[in-house]
C-alpha positions in Angstrom: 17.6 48.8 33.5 17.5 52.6 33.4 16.8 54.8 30.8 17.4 58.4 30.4 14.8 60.9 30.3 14.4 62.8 27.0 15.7 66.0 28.6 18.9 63.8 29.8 19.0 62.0 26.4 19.2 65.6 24.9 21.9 66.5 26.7 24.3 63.2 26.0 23.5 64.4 22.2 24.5 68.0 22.6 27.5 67.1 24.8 28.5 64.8 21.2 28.9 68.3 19.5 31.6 68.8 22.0 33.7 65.4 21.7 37.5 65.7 21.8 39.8 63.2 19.9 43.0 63.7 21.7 43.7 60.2 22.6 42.3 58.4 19.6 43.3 54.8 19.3 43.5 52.9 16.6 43.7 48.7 16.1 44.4 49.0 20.0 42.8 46.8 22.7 43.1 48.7 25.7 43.2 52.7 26.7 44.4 54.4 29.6 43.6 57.7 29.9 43.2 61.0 32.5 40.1 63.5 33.0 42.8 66.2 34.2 43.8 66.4 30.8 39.6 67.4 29.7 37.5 70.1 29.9 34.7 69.8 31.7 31.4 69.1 29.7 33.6 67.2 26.8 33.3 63.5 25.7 36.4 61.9 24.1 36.2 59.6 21.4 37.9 55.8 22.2 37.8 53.5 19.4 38.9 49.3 20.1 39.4 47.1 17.7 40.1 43.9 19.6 38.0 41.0 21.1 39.3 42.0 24.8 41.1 44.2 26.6 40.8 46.9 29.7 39.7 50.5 30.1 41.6 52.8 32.7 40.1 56.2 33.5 41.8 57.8 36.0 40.2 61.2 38.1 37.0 61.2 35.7 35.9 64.1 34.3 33.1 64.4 31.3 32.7 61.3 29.6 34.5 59.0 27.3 32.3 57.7 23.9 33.5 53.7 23.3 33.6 52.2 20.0 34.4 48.8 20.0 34.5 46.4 16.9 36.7 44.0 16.4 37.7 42.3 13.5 35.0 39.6 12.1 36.2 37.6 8.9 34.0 38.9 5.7 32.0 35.4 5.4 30.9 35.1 8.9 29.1 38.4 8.6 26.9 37.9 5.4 23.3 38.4 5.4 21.4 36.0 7.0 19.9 33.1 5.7 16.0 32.7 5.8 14.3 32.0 8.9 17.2 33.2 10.7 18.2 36.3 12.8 21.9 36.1 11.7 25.0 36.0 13.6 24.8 37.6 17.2 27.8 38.6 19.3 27.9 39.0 23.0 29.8 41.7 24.5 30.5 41.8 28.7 31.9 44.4 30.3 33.2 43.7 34.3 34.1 46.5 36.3 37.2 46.6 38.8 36.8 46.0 42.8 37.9 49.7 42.9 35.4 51.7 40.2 34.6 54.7 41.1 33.8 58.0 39.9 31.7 57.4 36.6 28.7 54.8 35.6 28.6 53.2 32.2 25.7 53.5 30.0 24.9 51.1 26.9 24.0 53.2 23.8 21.0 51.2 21.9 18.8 52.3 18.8 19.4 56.3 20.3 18.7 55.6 24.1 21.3 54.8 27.0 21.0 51.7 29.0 22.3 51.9 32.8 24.7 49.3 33.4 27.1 50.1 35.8 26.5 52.8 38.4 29.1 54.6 40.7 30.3 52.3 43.4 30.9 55.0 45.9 27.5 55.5 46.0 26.9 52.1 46.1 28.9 51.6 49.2 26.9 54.4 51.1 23.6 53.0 50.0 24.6 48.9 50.7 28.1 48.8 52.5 29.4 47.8 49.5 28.4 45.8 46.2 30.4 42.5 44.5 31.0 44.4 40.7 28.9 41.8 38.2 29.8 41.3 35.1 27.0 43.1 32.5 26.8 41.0 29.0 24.3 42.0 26.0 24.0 40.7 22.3 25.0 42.8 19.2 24.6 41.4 15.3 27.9 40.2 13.9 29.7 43.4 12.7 27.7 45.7 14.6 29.6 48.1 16.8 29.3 48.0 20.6 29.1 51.2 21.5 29.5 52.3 25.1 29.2 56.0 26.9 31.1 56.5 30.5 29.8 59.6 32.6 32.0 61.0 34.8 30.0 61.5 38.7 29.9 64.7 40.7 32.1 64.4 43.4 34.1 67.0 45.5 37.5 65.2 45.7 38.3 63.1 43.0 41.7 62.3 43.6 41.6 58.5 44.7 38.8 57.8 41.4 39.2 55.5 39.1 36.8 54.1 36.8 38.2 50.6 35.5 36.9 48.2 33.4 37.6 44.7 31.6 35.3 44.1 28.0 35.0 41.0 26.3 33.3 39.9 22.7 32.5 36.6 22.3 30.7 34.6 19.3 28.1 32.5 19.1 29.2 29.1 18.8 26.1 27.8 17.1 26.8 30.2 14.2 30.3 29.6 13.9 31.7 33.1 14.8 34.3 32.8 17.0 35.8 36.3 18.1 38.9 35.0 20.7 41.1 31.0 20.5 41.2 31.0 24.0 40.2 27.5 24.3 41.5 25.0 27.1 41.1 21.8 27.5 41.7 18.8 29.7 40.8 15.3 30.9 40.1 14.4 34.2 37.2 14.0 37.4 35.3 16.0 39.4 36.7 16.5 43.0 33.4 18.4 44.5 30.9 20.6 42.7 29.6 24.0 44.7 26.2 25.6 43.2 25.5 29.2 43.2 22.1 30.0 43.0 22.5 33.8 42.8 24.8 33.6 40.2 23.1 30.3 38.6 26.6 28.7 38.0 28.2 25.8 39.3 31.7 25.7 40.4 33.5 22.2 39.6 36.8 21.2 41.3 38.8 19.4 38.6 41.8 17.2 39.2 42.9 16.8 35.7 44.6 13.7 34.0 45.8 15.2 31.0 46.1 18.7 29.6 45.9 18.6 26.0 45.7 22.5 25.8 46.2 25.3 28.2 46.8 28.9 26.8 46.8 30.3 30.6 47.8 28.2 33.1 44.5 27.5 34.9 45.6 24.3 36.3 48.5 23.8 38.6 50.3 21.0 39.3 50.0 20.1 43.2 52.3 17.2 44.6 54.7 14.6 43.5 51.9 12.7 41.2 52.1 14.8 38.1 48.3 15.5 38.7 47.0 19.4 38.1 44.1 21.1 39.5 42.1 24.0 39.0 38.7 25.4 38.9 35.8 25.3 35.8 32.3 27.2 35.7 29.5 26.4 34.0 26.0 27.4 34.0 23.3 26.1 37.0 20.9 24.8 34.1 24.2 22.0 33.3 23.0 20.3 36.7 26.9 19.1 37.1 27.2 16.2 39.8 29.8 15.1 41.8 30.4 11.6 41.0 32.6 9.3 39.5 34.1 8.7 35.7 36.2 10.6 33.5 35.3 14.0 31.7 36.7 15.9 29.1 36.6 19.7 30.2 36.7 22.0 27.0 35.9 25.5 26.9 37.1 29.6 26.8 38.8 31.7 28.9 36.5 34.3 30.5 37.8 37.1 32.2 40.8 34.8 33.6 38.3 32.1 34.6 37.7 28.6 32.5 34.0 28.6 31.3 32.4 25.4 30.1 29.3 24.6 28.2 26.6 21.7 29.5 29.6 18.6 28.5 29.4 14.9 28.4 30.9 12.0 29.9 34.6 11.2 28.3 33.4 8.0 26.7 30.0 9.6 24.9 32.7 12.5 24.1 35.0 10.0 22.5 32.0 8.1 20.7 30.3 11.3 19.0 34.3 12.2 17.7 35.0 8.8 16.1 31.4 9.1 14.6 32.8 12.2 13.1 35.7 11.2 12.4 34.3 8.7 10.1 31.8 11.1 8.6 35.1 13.5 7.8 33.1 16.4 9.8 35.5 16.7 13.5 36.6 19.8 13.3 39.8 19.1 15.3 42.1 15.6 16.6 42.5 15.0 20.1 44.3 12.1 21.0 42.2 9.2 22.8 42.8 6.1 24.7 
């Protein structure tokens, strides 16, 4: 992770003096904007106020200053209790295939964080670099604050620096920035490890959908059965093998994530438990 030199930092501060406001949005989650329309030198000011959404720049030129906060209810961002660090939200940023032109910096405690550098000079370094995506941790309320620098470059008519951002919660604390949840029953087909991502990704044929905001799994054949794709993380140690699952998790960036989950019957056990103890937090029909 880079950071800038205090002669660069001094710079990003001056260039602040300069910021434009032309295309300010408000209670929006994406922007699309042009550097034609900028001087060169300025930074434009870009305030989000949703959980997700996507950031167009086309033909970069200066930089663009992101704000983005969404909306956290009032009692989930309290002080926090003692002995703990409080509520934490993750923000993850994934570039497009096709970014060019600008790299994306991280703004911290008055310091800029590399995260995402110019593909094009990427490409003439490597031959071309799979875009990852970047995730860091913020305090509940706190604003995620990004800064986009536009790249020298002679022609920049074919640049365009795109981006997708997320902010999730922390499930342990109970804040909860997007209801994309999904949620089937059904068996693992096959299981393929990646190491260099450290997820696994598990082939589900499902045998009940009880939720599906997006449709994820598609129905294949005359059986009624769907099937589709879930990642989790490496540490999970997910096994291809027999027995029934229930597969419960969040959209992220168009793909079904899933934590470490049990067997269906252990699944069903904990929630009668619950049920009895009046603490399940929501009904899902069982058999």
């Amino acid at each position: 992770m880079l950071l800038l030199t205090p002669f660069a930092l001094w710079t990003f501060l001056l260039s602040l003096l300069k910021m434009v406001c032309s295309n300010y949005s408000v209670d929006l989650c994406s922007w699309k904007g042009s550097g034609l329309s900028q001087e060169p030198g300025s930074v434009e000011q870009i305030f989000l106020h949703c959980a997700e959404g996507d950031v167009e720049w086309l033909y970069p030129v200066g930089a663009l200053h992101l704000s983005l906060s969404p909306r956290i209810p009032s009692q989930l961002t309290g002080p926090a209790t003692p002995g703990s660090s409080g509520a934490q939200v993750t923000a993850c940023i994934k570039p497009a295939e096709s970014f060019r032109g600008a790299q994306i910096y991280l703004e911290r405690d008055g310091e800029l964080q590399l995260l995402v550098w110019d593909r094009q000079e990427e490409e003439e370094e490597d031959g071309g670099i799979e875009p990852k995506v970047h995730c860091f941790s913020r305090s509940a309320g706190e604003k995620v604050a990004l800064f986009i620098q536009s790249t020298l470059h002679r022609d920049i008519s074919r640049r365009i620096a795109a981006f997708k951002y997320e902010l999730r919660g922390d499930w342990s604390s109970g804040v909860l920035l997007s209801q994309q949840i999904e949620m089937v029953r059904g068996h693992i087909r096959s299981v393929f490890h990646d190491a260099e991502r450290q997820e696994s990704i598990v082939s589900v044929s499902t045998t009940k959908i009880y939720r599906q905001k997006y449709t994820l799994f598609h129905p294949i054949g005359k059986y009624g059965k769907s099937f589709g794709e879930v990642r989790t993380f490496l540490k999970c140690g997910v096994k291809q093998g027999v027995g029934s699952f229930i597969f419960t998790g969040h959209v992220h960036f168009g793909e079904a994530w899933l934590g470490c989950a049990p067997r269906y019957k252990d699944f069903k056990r904990i929630s009668e438990v619950a049920k009895e103890a009046h603490e399940n937090q929501c009904e899902i029909e069982s058999d």
